[in-house]
Backbone as CSV, one residue per row, in Angstrom:
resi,resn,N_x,N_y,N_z,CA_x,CA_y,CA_z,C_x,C_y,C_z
1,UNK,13.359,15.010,31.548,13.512,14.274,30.307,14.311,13.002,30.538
2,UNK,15.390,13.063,31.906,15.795,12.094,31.729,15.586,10.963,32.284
3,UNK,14.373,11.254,33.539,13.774,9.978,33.784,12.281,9.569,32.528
4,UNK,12.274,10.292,31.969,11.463,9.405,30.674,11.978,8.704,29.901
5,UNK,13.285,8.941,29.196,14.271,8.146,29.011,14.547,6.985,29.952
6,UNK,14.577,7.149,30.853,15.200,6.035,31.806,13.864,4.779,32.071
7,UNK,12.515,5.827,32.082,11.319,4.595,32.167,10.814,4.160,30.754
8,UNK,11.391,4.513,29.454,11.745,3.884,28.211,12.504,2.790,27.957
9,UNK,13.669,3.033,28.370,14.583,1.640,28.343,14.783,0.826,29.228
10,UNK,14.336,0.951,30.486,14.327,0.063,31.125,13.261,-0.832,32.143
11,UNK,12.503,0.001,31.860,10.389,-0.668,31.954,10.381,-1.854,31.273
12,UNK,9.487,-2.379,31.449,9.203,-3.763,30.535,8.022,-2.833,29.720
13,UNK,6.921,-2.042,30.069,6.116,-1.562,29.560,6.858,-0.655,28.333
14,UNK,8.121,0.357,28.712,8.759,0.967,28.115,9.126,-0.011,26.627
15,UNK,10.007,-0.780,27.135,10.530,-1.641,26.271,9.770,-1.996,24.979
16,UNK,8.519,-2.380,25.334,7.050,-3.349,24.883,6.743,-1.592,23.602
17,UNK,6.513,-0.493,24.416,6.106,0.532,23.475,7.053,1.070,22.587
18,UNK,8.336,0.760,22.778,9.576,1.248,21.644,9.507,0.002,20.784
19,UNK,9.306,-1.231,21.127,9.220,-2.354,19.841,8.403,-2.321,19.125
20,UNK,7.118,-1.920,19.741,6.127,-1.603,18.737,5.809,-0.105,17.910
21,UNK,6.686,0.395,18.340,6.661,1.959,17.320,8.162,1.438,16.458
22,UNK,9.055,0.840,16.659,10.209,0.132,15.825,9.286,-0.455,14.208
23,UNK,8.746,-1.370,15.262,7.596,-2.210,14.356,6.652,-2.110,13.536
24,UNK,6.028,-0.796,13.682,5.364,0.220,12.915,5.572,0.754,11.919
25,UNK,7.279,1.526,12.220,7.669,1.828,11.041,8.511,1.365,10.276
26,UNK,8.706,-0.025,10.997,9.472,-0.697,9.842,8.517,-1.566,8.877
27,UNK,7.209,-1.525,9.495,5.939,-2.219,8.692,5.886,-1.353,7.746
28,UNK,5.670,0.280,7.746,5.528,1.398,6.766,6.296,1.855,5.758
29,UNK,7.717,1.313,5.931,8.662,1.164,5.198,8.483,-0.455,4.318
30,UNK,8.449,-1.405,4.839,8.145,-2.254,3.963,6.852,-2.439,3.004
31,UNK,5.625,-1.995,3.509,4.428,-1.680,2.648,5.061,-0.417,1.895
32,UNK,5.411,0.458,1.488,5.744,1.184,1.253,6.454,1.145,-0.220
33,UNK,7.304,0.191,0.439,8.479,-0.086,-0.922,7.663,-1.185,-1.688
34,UNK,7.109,-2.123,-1.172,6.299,-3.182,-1.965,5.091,-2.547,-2.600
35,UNK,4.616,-1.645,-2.163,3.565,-1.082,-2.913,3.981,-0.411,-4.042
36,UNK,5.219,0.708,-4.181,5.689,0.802,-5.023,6.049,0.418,-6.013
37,UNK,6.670,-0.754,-5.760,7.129,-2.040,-6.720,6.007,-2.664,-7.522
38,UNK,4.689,-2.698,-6.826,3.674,-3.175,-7.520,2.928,-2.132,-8.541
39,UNK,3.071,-0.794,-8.040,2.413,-0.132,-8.992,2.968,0.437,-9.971
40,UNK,4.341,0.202,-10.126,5.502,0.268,-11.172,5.926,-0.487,-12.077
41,UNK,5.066,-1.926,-11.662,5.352,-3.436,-12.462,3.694,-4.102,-12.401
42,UNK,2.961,-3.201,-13.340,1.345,-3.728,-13.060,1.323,-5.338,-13.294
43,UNK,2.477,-6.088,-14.307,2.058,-7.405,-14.543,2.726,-8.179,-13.959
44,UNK,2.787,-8.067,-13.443,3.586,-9.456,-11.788,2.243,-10.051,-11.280
């Protein structure tokens, strides 16, 4: 486990696949809350 960890943070490939799962769910969290907001306030 702890060389998977270790080729996570310090790979460039590693690096590249934790920004984009970061990125993912911080996309899912922001659609998320904005979608909410829209279907709670139909006249905006």
């Amino acid at each position: 486990m702890d060389s998977v960890l270790d080729l996570l943070f310090t790979s460039p490939i590693g690096l590249l696949s934790l920004f984009t799962l970061v990125f993912i769910i911080g996309m899912k969290v922001f659609l998320s809350a904005w979608l909410n907001r829209k279907m709670n306030n139909p006249e905006e």
